[in-house]
C-alpha distance (Angstrom), angle and dihedral (degrees) to the residues before:
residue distance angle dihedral
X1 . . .
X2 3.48 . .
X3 3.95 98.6 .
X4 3.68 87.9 43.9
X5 3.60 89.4 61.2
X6 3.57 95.5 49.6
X7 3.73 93.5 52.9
X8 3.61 91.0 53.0
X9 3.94 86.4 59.7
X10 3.89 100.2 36.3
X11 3.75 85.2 97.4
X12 3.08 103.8 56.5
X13 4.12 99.8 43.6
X14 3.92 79.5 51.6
X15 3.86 87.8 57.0
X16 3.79 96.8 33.2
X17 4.03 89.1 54.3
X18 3.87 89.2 39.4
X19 3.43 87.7 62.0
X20 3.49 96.9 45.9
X21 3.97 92.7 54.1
X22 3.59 85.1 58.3
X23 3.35 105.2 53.4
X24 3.73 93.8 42.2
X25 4.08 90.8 51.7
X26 4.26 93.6 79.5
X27 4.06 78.9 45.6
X28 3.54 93.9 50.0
X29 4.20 98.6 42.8
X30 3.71 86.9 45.9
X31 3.78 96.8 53.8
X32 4.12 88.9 39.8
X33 4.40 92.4 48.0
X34 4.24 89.8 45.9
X35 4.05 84.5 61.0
X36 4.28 95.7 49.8
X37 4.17 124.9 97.3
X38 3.30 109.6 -87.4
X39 4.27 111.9 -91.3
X40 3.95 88.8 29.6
X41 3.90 131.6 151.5
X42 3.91 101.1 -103.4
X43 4.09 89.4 160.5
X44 3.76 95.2 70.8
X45 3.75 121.5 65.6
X46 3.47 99.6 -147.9
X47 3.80 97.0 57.0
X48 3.97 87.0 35.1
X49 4.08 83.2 60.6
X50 3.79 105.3 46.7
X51 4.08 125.7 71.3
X52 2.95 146.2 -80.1
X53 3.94 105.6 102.0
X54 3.45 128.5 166.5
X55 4.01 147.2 173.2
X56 4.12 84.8 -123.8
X57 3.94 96.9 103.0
X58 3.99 88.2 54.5
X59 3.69 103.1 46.8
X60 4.11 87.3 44.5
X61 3.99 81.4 55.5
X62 3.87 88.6 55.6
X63 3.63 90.2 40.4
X64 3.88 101.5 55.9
X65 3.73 102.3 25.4
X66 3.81 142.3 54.0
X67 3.89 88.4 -129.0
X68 3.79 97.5 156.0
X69 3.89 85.2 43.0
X70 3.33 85.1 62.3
X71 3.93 103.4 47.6
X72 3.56 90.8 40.5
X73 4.18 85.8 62.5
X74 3.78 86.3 49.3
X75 3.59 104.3 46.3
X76 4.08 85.0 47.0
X77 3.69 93.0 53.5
X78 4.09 100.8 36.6
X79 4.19 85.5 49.7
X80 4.14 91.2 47.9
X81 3.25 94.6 38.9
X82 3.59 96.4 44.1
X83 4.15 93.8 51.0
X84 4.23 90.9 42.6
X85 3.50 92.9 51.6
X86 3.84 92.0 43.3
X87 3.97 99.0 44.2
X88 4.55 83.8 42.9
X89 4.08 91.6 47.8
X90 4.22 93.9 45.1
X91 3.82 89.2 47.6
X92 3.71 103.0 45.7
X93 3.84 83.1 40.4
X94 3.92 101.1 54.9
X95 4.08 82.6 40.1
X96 3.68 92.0 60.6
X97 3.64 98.9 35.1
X98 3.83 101.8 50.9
X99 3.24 111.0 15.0
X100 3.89 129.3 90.3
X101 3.94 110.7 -146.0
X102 4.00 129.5 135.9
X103 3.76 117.0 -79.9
X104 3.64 103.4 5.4
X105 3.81 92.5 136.9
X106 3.82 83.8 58.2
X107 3.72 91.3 54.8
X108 3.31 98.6 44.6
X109 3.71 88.2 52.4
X110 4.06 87.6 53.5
X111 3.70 85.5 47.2
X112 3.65 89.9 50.7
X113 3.84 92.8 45.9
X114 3.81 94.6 67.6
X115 3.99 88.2 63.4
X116 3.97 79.8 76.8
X117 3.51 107.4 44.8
X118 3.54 113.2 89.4
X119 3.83 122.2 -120.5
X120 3.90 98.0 -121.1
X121 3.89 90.4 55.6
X122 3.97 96.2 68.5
X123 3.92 89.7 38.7
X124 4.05 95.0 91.0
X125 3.74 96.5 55.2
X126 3.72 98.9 38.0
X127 3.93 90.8 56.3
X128 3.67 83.9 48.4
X129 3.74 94.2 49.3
X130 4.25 84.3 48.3
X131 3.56 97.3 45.1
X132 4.04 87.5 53.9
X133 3.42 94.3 43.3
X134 4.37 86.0 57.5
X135 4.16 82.6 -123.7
X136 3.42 103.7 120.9
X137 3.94 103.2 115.6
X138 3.55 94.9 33.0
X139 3.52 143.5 100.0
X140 3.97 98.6 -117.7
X141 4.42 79.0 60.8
X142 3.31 95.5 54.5
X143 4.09 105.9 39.0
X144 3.56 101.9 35.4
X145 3.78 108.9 64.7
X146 3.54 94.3 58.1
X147 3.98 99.2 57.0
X148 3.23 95.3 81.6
X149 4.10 100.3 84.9
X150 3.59 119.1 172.0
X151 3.53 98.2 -169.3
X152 3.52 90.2 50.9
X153 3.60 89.0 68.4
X154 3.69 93.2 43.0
X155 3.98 96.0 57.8
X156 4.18 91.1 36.9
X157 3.73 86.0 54.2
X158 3.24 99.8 47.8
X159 3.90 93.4 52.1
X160 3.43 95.3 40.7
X161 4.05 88.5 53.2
X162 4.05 81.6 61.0
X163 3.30 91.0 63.8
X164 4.29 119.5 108.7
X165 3.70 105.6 -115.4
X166 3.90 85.4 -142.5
X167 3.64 89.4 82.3
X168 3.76 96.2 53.9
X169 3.94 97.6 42.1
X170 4.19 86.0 47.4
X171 3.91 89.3 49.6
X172 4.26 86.3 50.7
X173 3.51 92.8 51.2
X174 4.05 87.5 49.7
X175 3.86 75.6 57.7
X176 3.92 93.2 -113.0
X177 3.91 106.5 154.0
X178 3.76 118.2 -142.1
X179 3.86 93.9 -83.2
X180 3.58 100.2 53.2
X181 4.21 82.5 39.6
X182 4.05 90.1 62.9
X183 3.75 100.2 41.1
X184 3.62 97.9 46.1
X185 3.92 104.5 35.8
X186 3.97 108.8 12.5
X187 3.95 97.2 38.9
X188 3.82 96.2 47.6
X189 4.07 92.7 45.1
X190 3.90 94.6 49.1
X191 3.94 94.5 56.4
X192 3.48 108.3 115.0
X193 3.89 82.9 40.5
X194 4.30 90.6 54.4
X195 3.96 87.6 42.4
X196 3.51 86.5 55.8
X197 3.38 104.0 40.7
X198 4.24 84.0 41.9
X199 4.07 86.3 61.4
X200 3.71 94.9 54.4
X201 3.80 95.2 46.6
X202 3.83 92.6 41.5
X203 3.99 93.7 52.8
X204 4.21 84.5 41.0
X205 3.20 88.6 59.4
X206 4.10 101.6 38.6
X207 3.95 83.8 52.2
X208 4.05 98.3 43.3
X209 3.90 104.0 126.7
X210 3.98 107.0 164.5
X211 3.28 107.2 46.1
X212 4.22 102.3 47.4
X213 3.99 82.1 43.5
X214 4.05 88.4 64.6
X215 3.88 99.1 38.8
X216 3.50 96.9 34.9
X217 3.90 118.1 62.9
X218 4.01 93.1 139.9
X219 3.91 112.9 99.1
X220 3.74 83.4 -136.9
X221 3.58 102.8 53.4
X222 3.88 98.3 41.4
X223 3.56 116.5 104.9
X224 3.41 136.5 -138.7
X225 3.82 105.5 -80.4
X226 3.94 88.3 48.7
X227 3.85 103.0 42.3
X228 4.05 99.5 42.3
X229 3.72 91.3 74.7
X230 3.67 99.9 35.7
X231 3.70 84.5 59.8
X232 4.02 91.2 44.6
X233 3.67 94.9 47.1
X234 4.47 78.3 71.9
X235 3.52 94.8 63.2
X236 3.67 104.7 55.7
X237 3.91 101.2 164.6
X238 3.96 98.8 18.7
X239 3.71 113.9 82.1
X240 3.78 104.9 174.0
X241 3.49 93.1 77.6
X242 3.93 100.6 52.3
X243 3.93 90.6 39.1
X244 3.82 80.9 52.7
X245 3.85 98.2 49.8
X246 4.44 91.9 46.0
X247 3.85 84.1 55.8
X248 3.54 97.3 57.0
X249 4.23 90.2 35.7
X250 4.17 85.3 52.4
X251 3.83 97.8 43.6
X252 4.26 91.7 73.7
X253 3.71 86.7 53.6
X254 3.90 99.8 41.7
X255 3.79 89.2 50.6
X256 4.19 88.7 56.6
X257 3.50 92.9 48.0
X258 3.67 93.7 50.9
X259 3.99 96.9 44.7
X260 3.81 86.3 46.9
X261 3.75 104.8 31.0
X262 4.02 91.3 115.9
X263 3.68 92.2 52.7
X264 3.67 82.2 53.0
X265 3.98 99.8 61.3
X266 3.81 94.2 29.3
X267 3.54 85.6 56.8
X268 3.48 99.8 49.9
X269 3.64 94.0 51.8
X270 3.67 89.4 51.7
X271 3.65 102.4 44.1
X272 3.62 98.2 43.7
X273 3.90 118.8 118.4
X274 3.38 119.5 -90.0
């Protein structure tokens, strides 16, 4: 029975670990080209294959670019962003879920509402809001737009609606007020849903292209998205270089994912829609 089982799924693993190989190929050639002479052949497997490799294409990186300039910004503005959004989201969330005030279905509504309008239509007036503030080139430019995180509040809400409200009325009879009520009940309960919620806006943020391209037109303000191919578009026929610099720009992210990747599938299993 048990054989008979297996053979039912043998096509799938097949496909599942096809599609695995695949994705890990670009990975793979990335990691293998970073490691070639400078000015190699990295488009013909044979000569891709065979020695020489060197450190060269790395320390040229360091050498030409302000690489760790240019993490540093991301890591700053992925871990702000990141703890903004999160605090914003769990606060609106426990506000809407549990407690009584006129026209919260309206705002929640509102809230809802930005789910559907598309990024690039609030771009124009938020780089005129930045440019009036005097923040463009500057941290407070590039974090704060993105705290604001509707679905946040839509997958915090819908936890925190899960929650018995026996444990909130016993905490107000301990005389807790509504503060000490979401840091000490609602915050600790909703952690796998936060850590979740915390990888997606993290990796949002890593990945954001558009928006620290408009406010960020100082080498040493751009992050990593943004300054990896202005310093590729300089090497034009070499590819050792580049392939050098997106290791080093993918190793901060591949580190998060692997301290976190637990967090990652309990939270998708606990987040999901029901």
């Amino acid at each position: 029975m048990k054989n008979k089982v297996r053979s039912t799924r043998l096509p799938a693993y097949i496909a599942a670990y096809g599609l695995v190989a695949i994705m890990l190929i670009p990975i793979v050639w990335m990691f293998w080209v970073s490691f070639k002479p400078i000015n190699s052949i990295v488009t013909v497997i044979g000569e891709l294959l065979t020695p020489p490799y060197t450190m060269e294409s790395y320390v040229r990186v360091q050498e030409s670019s302000m690489i760790w300039r240019w993490t540093i910004n991301s890591v700053i503005v992925g871990v702000i962003q990141t703890a903004g959004t999160l605090l914003l989201s769990s606060l609106a969330a426990f506000a809407i879920s549990r407690i009584p005030f006129k026209g919260k279905t309206f705002i929640f509504l509102l809230i809802l509402a930005g789910l559907m309008v598309p990024v690039e239509a609030t771009i124009v007036p938020l780089y005129e809001m930045i440019v009036q503030l005097g923040w463009v080139n500057s941290y407070p430019a590039l974090i704060l737009p993105g705290i604001a995180l509707p679905l946040g509040v839509l997958i915090l809400k819908q936890f925190y609606d899960g929650i018995p409200n026996d444990l909130m009325e016993a905490a107000k009879i301990d005389g807790a007020n509504l503060l000490r009520i979401w840091w000490s009940i609602f915050l600790p309960l909703s952690r796998t849903s936060m850590a979740a919620l915390a990888i997606f806006i993290f990796v949002q943020s890593w990945n954001n292209f558009l928006w620290p391209l408009l406010v960020a037109n100082d080498q040493s303000m751009m992050t990593l998205p943004v300054a990896i191919p202005t310093f590729q578009s300089s090497f034009t026929t070499d590819l050792t270089v580049p392939m050098a610099a997106n290791v080093l720009a993918s190793i901060p992210a591949l580190i998060f994912f692997l301290i976190f990747q637990k967090q990652i599938i309990k939270g998708i299993a606990m987040t999901g829609i029901k």
